[in-house]
N, CA, C and O of each residue as an XYZ file, in Angstrom:
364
protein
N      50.194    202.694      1.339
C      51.398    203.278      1.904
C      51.027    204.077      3.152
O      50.127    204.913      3.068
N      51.514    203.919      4.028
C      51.418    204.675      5.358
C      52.361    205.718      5.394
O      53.519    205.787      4.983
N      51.330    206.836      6.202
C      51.938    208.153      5.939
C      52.390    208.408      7.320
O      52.593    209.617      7.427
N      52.673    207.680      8.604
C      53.355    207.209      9.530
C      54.654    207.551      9.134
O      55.062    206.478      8.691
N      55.664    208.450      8.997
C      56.801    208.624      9.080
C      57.918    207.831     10.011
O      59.079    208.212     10.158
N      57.521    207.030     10.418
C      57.931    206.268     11.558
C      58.055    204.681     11.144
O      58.910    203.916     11.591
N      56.821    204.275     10.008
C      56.564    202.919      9.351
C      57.401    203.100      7.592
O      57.618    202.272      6.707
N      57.592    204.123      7.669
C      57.717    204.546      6.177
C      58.725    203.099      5.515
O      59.166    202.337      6.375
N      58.924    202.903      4.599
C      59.402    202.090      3.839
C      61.467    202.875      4.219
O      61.794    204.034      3.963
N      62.479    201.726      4.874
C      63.662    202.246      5.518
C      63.361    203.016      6.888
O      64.276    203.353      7.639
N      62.610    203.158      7.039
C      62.314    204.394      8.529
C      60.953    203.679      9.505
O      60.081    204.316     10.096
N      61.116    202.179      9.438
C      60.455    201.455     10.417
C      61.278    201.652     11.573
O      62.254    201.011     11.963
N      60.475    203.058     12.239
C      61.502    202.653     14.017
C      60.657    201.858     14.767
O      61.245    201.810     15.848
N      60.163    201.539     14.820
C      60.285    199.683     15.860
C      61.121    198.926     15.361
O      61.943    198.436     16.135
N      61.190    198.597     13.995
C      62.592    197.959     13.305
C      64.182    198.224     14.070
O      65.209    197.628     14.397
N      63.554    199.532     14.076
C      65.320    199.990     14.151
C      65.766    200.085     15.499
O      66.924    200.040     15.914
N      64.486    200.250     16.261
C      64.927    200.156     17.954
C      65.212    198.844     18.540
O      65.884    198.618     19.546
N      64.496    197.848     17.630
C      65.211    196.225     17.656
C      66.698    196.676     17.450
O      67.594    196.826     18.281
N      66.690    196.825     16.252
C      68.719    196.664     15.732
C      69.210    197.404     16.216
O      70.350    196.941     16.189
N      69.312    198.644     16.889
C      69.977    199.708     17.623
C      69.963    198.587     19.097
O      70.918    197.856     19.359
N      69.002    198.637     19.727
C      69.055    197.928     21.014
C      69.672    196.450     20.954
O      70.228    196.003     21.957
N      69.567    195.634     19.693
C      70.624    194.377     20.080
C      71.978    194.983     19.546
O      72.853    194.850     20.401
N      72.382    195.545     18.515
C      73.674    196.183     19.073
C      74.615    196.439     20.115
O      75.764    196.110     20.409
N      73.184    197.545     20.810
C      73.963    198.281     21.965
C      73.812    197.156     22.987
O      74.331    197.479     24.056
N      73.243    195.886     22.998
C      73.092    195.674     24.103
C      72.263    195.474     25.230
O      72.466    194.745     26.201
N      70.880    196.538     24.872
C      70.054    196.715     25.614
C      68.902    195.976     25.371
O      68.956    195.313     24.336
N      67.681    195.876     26.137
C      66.586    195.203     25.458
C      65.575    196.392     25.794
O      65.285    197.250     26.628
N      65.207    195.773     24.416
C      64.430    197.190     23.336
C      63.003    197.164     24.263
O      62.195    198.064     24.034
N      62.662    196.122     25.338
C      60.949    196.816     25.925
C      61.732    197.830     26.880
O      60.968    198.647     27.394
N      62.752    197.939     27.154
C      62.621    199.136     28.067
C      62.953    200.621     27.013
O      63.602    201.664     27.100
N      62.299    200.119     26.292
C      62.535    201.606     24.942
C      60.989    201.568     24.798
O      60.421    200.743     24.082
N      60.236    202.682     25.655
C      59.207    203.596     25.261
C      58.989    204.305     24.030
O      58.754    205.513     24.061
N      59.050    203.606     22.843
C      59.241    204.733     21.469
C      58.020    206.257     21.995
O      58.459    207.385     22.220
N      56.662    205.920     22.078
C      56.114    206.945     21.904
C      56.127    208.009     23.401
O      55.641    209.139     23.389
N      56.692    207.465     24.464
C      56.686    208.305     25.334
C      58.196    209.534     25.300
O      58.347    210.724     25.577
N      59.147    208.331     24.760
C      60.011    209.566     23.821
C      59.955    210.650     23.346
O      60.378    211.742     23.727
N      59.027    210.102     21.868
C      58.827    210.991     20.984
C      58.027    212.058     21.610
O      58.266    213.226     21.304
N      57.016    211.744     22.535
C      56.081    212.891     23.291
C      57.406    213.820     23.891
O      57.623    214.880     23.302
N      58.222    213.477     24.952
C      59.234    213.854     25.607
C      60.069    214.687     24.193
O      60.269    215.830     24.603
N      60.427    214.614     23.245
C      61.271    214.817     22.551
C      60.701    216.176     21.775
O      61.439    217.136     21.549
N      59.244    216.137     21.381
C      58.515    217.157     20.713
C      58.421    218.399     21.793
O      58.712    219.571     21.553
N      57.950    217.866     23.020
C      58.082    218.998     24.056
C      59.167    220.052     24.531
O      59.229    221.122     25.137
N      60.033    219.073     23.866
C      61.812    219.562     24.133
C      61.940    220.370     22.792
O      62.675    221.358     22.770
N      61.306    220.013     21.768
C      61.587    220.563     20.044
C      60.998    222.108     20.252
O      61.617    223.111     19.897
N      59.766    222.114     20.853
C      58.881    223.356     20.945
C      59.049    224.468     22.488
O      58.562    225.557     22.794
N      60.005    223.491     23.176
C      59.700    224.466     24.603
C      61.393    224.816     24.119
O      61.603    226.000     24.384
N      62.525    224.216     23.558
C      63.325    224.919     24.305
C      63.805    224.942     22.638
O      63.268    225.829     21.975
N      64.858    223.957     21.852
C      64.966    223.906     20.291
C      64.944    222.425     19.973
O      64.839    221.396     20.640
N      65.085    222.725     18.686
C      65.007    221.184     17.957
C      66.912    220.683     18.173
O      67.518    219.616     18.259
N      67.107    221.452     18.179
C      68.956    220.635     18.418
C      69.058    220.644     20.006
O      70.194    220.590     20.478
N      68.202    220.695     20.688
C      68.123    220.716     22.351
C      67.674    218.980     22.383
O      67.973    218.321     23.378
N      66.977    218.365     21.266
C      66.253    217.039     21.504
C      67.528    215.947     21.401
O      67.605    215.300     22.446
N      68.299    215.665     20.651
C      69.147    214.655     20.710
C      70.021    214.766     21.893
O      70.321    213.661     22.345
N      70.623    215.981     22.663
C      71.289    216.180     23.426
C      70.449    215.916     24.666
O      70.857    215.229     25.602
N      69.343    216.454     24.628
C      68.243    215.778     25.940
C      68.383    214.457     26.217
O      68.692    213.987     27.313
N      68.150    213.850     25.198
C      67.991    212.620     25.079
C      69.950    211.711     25.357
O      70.208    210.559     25.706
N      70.517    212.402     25.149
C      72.122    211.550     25.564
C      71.553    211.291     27.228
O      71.317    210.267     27.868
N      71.444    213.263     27.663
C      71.324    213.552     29.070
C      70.614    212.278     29.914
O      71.020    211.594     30.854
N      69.060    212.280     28.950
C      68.395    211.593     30.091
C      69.255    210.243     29.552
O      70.269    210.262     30.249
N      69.313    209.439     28.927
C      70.281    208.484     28.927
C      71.239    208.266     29.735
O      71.218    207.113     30.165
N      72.069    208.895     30.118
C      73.206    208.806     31.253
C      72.329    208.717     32.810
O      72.580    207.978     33.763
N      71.526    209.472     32.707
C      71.022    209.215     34.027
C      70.336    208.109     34.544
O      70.300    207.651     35.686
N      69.792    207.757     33.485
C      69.147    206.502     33.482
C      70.107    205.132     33.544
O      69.763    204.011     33.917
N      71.370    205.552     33.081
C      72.667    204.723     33.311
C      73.282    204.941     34.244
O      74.451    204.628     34.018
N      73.151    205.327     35.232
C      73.330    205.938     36.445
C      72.827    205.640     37.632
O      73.166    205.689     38.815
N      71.671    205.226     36.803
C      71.064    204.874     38.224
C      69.257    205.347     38.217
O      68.455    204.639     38.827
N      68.945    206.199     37.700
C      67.610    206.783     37.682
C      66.596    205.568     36.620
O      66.866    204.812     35.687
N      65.573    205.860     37.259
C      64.196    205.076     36.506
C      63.981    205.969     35.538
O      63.998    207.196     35.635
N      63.712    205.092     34.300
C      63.326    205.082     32.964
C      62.590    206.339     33.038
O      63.065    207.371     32.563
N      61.067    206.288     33.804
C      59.724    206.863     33.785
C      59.908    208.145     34.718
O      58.922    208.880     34.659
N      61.217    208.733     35.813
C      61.199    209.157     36.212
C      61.948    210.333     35.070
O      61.340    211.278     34.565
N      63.141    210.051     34.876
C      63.767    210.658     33.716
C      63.116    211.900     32.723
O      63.223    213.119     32.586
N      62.172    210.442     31.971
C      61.318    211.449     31.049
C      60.269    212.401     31.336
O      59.583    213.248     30.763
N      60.497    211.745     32.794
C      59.066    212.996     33.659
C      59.686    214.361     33.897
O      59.166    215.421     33.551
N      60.832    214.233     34.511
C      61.700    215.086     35.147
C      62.128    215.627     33.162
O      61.578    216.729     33.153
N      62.485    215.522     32.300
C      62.926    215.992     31.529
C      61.810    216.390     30.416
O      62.172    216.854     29.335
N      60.259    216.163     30.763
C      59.354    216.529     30.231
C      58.852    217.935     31.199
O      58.144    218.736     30.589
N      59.071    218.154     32.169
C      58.768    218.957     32.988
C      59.764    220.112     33.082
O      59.471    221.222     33.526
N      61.225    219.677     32.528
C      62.181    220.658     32.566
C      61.815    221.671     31.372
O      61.599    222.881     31.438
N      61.809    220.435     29.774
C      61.329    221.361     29.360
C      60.246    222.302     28.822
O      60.378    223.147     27.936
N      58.795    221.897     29.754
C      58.161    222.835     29.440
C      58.337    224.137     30.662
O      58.046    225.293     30.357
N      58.755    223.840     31.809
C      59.241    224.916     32.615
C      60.493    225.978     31.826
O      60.551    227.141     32.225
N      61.240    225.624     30.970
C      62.122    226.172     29.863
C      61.434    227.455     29.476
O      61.836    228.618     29.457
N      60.339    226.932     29.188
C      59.263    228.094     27.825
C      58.384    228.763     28.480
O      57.510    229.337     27.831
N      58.395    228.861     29.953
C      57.927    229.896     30.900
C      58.587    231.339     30.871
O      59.453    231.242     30.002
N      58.607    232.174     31.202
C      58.871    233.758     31.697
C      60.222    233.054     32.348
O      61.178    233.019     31.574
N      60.438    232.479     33.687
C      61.090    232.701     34.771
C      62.490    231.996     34.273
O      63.626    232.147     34.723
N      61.999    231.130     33.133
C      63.339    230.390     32.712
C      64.287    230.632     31.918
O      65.471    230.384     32.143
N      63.770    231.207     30.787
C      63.839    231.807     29.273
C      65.056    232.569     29.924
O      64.959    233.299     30.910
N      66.157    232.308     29.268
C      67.449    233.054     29.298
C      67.621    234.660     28.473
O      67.475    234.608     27.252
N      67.858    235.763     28.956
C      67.764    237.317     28.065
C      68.524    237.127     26.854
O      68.630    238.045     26.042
């Protein structure tokens, strides 16, 4: 049994980013699972954990918009560790 939370038995996401992406429509190689999840943990610890799904709509629209995939998660990996600096951090 793999302790991969990700392979787990129902919670295969490569599985599920197949069936989510032919759903929606999209094709699933332009779905980076692990550069996500990197992007998504950075967002969990720099700013909150209910900040990550809403990040993730954000960079979505932009990327529907018009912006590159790789630019997105750069720009939104960079936002939020600039978040968890002094200068950003809201009083």
């Amino acid at each position: 049994m793999s302790t991969d939370p990700r392979r787990a038995p129902g919670a295969d996401l490569p599985a599920w980013v197949e069936h989510v992406a032919a759903e929606l429509g999209v094709d699933p190689a332009l779905v980076d699972i692990e550069r996500i999840l990197d992007v998504a943990t950075d967002v969990a610890h720099s700013v909150a954990r209910p900040a990550v799904p809403v990040t993730m709509l954000v960079a979505g629209l932009a990327i529907a918009a018009g912006r590159s995939g790789e630019d997105v998660l750069a720009t939104a990996r960079r936002a939020a560790l600039a978040w968890a600096s002094d200068e950003n951090v809201l009083p």
